[in-house]
N, C-alpha and C positions, 0 to 999 in steps of 0.2 A: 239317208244313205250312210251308211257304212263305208267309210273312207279309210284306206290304207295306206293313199301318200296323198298327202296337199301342199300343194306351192300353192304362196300368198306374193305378190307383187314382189318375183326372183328377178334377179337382175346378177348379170355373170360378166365382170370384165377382166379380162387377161392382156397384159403389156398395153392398155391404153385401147385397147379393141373391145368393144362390143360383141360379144357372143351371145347372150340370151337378154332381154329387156322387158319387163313387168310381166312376169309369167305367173299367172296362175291358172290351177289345174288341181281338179279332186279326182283320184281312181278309184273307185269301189271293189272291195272285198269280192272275188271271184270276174270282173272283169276281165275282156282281153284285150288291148291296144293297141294300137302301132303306130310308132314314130316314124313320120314319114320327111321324107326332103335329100337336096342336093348333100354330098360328103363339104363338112364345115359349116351347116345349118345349125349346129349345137345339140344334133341328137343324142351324140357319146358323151358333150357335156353334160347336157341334164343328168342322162342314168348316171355317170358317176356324183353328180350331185346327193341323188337319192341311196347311193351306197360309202357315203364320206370320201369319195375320195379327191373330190375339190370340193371348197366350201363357197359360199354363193357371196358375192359383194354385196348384196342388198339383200330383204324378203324374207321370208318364213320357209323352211320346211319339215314337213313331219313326216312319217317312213315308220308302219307301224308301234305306231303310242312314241316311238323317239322324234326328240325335238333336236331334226342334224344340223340344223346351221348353229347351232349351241353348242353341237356334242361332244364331248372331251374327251381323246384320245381313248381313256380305259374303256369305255364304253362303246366304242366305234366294232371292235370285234361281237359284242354280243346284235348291235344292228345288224351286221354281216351274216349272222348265223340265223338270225330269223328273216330273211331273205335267201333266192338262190341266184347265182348272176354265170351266165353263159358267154365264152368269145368268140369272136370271129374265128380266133387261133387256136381255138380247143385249149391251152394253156396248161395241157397234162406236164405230166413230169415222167419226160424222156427217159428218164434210168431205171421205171421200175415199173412193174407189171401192172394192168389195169386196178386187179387184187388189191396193189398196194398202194397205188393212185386212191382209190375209195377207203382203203382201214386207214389211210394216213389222217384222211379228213375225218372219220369218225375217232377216232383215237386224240385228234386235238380237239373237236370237241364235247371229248368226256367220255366217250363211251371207252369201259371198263372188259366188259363179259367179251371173249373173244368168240362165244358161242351167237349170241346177239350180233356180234357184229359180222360174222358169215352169216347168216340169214337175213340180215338188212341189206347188204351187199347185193344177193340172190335174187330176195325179194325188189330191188331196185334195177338189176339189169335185166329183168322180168319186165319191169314196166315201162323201161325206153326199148322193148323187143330187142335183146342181147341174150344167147344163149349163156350157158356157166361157161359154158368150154374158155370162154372168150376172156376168162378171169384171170389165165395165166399169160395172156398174149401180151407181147410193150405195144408203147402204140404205132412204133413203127411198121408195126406185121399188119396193123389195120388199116380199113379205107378212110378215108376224109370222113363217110358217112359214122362211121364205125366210129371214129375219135369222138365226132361232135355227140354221138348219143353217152358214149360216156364221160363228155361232161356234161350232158344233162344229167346224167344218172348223179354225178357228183354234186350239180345244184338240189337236186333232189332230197339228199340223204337226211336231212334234216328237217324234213318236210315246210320246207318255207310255204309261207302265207302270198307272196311275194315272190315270181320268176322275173327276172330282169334278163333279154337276150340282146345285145350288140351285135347286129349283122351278124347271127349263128349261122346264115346260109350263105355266106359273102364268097368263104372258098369252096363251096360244091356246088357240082353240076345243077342244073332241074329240076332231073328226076329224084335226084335224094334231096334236092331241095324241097320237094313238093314233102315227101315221107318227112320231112323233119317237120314240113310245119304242121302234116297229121299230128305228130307227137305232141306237138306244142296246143296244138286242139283236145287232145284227149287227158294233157295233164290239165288244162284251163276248165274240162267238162268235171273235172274228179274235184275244180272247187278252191284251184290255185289259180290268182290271178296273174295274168300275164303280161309283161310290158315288151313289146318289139320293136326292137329300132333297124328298118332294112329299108333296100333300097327297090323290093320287089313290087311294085305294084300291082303283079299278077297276083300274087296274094292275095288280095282283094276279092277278086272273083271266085276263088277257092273257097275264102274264109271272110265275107264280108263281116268288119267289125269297127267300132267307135277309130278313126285315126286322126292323130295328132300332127298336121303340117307347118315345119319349119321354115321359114322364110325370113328371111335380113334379121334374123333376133328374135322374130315377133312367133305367132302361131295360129293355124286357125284350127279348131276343135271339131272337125265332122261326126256326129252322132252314126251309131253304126246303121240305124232308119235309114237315114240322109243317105249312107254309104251306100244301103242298099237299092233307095231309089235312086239312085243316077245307077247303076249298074241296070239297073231297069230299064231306065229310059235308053242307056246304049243300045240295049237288046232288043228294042221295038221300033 
């Protein structure tokens, strides 16, 4: 297996509290997952584990070829960029067009040609189904739905190997919850793996896939077979 992030026996404790306890866990290359459980299971700990932004008390992890519970500040940004990480709160930046929401992120990292970087923009709100129009709109003009796709579009942009979602469907309705998680199916079919941590378990029926259940610290690993035989046996 082609693994893209492995905890080895993690262990997470904050002010004397237990949050995560001997976790290990391999995800493979083009996989799609979901982190499943009660708010305060340790699902947002983990993803920020695998994006440095907490480091683990105990254990190993790795997060394509970087080794983060090591990882030294300078190098924390280049992890970042070969990942894409999505929020509950969309997390755009209120003062400036979606336009510039997107070149701000390709312009920090690296990209030069302003020519390249209108066409990767295009080519990206192309692919989360965003029309151009929609390039000069803030995000205040947009719907919940609207925001969230473009910051998928901004996890996107760097083609990570690696989609990390934190309850991306936590503030919309349903029905664009239900279109958001098509998206998140259709960028996982194109070969990006995907990690979701939500509290939908209708998702499941939609999109039965390997998920990850959090309980007191611990976890239990449902292969997405497993997932889909008991959706079976409900059905019969």
């Amino acid at each position: 297996m082609n693994s893209v992030v492995t905890l080895r026996d993690v262990k997470l404790n904050i002010d004397g509290a237990i949050i995560l306890k001997d976790i290990s866990i391999d995800i493979a290359s083009g996989e799609f997952v979901y982190l499943l459980g009660p708010t305060g299971s340790g699902k947002s700990s983990l993803l920020k584990l695998l994006y440095a932004d907490q480091q683990p008390s105990e254990g190993v992890i790795k997060v394509n070829g970087y080794q983060v519970d090591t990882i030294v500040s300078k190098d924390v940004p280049f992890l970042r960029r070969s990942l894409g990480v999505v929020f509950q709160d969309f997390e755009l930046l209120t003062d400036r067009s979606v336009e510039d929401n997107l070149e701000f992120v390709l312009k920090a990292t690296g990209w030069k040609s302003i020519q390249k970087i209108n066409q990767k923009i295009d080519e990206t709100l192309e692919k989360v189904h965003l029309s151009k129009i929609i390039r000069q709109k803030m995000p205040h003009q947009l719907s919940g739905g609207e925001q969230q796709r473009v910051a998928i579009a901004r996890a996107l942009l760097n083609n990570p190997k690696v989609l990390i979602a934190d309850e991306p469907t936590g503030n919309l309705d349903p029905k664009v919850s239900r279109s958001i998680l098509q998206l998140f199916k259709e960028i996982n079919n194109e070969g990006t793996c995907v990690i979701m941590a939500t509290h939908q378990h209708s998702f499941l029926r939609l999109n039965p896939e390997r998920s990850i259940v959090f309980e007191k610290g611990g976890i239990k690993d449902i292969s997405k077979k497993q997932v889909q035989q008991k959706l079976d046996l409900n059905q019969s």
